[in-house]
PAZAPA-4460 file (N, C-alpha, C; in steps of 0.05 Angstrom, whole numbers, plus 32768, in hexadecimal, padded with zeros to 4 digits):
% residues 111
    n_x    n_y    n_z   ca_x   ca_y   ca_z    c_x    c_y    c_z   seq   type   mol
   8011   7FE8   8000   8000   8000   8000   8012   8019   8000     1      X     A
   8007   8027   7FF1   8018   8045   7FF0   8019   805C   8006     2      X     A
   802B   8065   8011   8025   8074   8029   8031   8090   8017     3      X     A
   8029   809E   801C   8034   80C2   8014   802D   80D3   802F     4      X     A
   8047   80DA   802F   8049   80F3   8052   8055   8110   8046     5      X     A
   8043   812B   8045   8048   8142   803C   8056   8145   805E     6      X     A
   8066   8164   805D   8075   8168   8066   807C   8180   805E     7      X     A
   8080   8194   806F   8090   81B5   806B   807F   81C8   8069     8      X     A
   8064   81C1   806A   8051   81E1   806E   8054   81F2   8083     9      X     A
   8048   820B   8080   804A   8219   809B   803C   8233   8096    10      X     A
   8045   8245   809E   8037   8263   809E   805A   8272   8099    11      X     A
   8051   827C   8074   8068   8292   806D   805C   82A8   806D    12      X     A
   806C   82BF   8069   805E   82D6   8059   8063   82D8   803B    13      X     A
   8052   82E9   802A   8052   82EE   8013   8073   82F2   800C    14      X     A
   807A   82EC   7FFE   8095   82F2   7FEC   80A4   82D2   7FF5    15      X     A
   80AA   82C6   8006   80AA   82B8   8018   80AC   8293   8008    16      X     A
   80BC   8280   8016   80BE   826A   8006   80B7   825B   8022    17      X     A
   80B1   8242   8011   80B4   8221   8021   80B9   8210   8012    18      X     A
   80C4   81F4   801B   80C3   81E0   8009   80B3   81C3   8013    19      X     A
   80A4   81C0   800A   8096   81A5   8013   80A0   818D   8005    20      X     A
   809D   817A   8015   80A7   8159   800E   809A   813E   800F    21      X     A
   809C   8138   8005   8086   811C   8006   8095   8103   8004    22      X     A
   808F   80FC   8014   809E   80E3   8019   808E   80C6   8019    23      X     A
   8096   80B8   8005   8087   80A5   7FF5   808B   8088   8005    24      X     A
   807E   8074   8001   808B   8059   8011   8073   8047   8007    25      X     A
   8077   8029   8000   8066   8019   7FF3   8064   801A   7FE6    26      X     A
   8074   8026   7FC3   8072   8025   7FAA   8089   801B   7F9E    27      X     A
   808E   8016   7F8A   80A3   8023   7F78   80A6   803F   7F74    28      X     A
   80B2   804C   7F80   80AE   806B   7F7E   80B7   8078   7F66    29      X     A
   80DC   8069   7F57   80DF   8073   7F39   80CD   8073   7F25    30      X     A
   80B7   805A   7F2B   80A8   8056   7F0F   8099   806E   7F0F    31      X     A
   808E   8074   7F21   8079   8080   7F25   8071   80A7   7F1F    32      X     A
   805F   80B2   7F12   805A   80CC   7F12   8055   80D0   7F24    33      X     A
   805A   80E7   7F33   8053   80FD   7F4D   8042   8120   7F49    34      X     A
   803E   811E   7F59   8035   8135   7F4E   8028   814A   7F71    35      X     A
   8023   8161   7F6F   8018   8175   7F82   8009   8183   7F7C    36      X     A
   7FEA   8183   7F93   7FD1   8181   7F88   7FC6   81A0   7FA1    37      X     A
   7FC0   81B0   7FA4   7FB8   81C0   7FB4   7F94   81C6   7FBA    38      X     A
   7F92   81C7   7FD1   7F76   81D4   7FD0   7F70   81E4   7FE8    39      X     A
   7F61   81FF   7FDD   7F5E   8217   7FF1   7F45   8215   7FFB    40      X     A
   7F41   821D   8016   7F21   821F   801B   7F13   822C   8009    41      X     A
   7EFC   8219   8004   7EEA   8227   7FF1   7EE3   821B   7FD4    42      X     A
   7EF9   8216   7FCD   7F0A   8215   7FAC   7F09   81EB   7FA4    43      X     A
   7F12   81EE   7F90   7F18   81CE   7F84   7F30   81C5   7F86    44      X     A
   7F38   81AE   7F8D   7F54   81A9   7F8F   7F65   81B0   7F71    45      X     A
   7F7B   81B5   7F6D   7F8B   81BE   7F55   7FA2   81B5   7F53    46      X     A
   7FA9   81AD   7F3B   7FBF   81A4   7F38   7FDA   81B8   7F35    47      X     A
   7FE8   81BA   7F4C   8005   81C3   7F50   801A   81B8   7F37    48      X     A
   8024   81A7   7F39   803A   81A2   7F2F   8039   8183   7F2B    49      X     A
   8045   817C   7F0F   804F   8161   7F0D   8062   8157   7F03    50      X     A
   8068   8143   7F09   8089   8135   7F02   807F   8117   7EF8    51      X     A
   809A   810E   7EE4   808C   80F4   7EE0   80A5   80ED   7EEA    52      X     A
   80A4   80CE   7EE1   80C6   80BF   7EEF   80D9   80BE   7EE4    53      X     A
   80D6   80D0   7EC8   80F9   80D4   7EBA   80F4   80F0   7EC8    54      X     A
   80E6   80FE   7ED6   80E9   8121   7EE0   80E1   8137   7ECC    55      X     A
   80CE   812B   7EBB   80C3   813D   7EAA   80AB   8152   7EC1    56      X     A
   80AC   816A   7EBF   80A1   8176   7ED2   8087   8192   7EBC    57      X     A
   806D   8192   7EC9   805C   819F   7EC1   8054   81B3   7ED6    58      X     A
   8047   81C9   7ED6   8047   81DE   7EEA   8024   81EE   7EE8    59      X     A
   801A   81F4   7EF5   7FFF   820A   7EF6   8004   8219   7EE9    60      X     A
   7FFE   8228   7EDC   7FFF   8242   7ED3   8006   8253   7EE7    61      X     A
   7FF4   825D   7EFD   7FF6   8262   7F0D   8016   8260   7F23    62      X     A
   8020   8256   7F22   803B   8248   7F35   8054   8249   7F21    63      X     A
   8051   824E   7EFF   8069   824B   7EEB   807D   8264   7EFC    64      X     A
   8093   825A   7EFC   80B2   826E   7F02   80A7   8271   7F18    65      X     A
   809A   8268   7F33   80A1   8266   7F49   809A   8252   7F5D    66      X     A
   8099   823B   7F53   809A   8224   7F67   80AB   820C   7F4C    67      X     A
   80B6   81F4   7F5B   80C6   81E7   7F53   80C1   81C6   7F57    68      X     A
   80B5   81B8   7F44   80B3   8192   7F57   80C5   8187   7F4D    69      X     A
   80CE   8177   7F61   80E7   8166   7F65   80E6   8154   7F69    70      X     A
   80FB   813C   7F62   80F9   8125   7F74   8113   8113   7F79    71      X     A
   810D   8104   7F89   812D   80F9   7F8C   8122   80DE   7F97    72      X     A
   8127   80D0   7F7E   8121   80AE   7F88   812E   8097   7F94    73      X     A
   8147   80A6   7F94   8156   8097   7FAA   814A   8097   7FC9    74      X     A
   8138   80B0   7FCE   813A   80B5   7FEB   8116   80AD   7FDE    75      X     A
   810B   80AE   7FCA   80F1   80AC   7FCE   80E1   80CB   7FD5    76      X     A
   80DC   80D9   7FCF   80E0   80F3   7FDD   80D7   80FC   7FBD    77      X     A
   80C5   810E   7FC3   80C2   812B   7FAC   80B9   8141   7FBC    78      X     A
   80C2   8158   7FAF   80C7   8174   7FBC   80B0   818A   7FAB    79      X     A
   80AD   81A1   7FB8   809A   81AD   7FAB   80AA   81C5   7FC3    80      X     A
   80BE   81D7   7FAD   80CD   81F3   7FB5   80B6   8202   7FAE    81      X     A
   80B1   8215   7FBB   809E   8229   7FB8   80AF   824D   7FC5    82      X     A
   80B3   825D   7FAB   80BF   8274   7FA9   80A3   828D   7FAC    83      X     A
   80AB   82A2   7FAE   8099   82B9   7FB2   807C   82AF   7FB4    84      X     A
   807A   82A6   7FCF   8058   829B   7FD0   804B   82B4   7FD2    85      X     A
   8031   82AB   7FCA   8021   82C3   7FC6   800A   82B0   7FDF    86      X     A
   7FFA   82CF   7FE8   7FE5   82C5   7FF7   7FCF   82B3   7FF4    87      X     A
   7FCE   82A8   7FD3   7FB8   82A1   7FBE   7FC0   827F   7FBA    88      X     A
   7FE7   8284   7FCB   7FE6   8267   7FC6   7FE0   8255   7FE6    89      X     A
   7FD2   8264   7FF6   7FCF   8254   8017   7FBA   823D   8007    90      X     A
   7FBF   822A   8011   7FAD   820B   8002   7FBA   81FC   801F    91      X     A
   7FAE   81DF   8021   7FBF   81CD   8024   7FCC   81BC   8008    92      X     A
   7FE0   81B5   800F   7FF0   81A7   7FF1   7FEC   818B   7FFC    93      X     A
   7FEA   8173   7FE1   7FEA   8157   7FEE   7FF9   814C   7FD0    94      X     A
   8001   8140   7FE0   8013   8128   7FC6   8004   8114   7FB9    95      X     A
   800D   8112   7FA1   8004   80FB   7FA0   800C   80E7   7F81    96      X     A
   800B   80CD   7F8A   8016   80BF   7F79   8000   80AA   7F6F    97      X     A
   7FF6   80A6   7F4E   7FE0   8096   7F4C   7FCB   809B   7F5A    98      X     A
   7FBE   808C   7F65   7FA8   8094   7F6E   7FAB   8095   7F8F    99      X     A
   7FC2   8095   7F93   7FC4   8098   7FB7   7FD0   80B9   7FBA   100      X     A
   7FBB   80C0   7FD2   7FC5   80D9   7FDC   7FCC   80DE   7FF7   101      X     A
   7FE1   80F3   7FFF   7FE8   80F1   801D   7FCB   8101   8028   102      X     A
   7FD8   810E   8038   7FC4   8113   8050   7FC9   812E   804E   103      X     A
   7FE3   8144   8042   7FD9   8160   803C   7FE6   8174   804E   104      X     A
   7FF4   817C   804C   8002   8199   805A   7FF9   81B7   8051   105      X     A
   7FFB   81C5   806D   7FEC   81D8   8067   7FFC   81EA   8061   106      X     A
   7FEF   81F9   8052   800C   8216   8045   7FF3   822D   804C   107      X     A
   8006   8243   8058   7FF0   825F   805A   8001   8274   8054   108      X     A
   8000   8288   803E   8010   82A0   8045   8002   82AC   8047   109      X     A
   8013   82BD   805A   8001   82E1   8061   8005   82F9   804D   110      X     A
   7FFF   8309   8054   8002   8316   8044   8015   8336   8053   111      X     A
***
């Protein structure tokens, strides 16, 4: 069974970075696409960012030239760098691989 654990939210201010991590366990993790999925009170969940397993990487419109997905399959691990947050991006973020999802870290900036 697939476990996914987000990791690194918190409360920034506007201009302001974090980096979240997900940490994968019960897969093949190289084979596999990843990807980062957000949702704000209110709103529909949205797709952040995706990577496949050669590291081909796709972005929001929204998030292009300032957030970054990563991954490192040695450690199992994909990253989601997030540069000049804006207040528009407070969501919780959740990982996820196939059809399993973690449980979701919360991101809030102020303004």
């Amino acid at each position: 069974q697939v476990r996914l654990v987000e990791s690194g939210g918190g409360l920034v201010q506007a201009g302001g970075s974090l980096r979240l991590s997900c940490a994968a366990s019960g897969s093949i993790f190289s084979i596999n696409a990843m990807a980062w999925y957000r949702q704000a009170p209110g709103k529909q969940r949205e797709l952040v960012a995706h990577i496949t397993s050669r590291g081909d990487t796709t972005y929001a419109d929204s998030v292009k030239g300032r957030f970054t997905i990563s991954r490192d399959n040695a450690r199992e691990r994909m990253y989601l760098q997030m540069n000049s947050l804006k207040p528009e991006d407070t969501a919780v973020y959740y990982c996820t691989m196939g059809v399993s999802w973690g449980q979701g870290t919360q991101v809030t900036v102020s303004s």
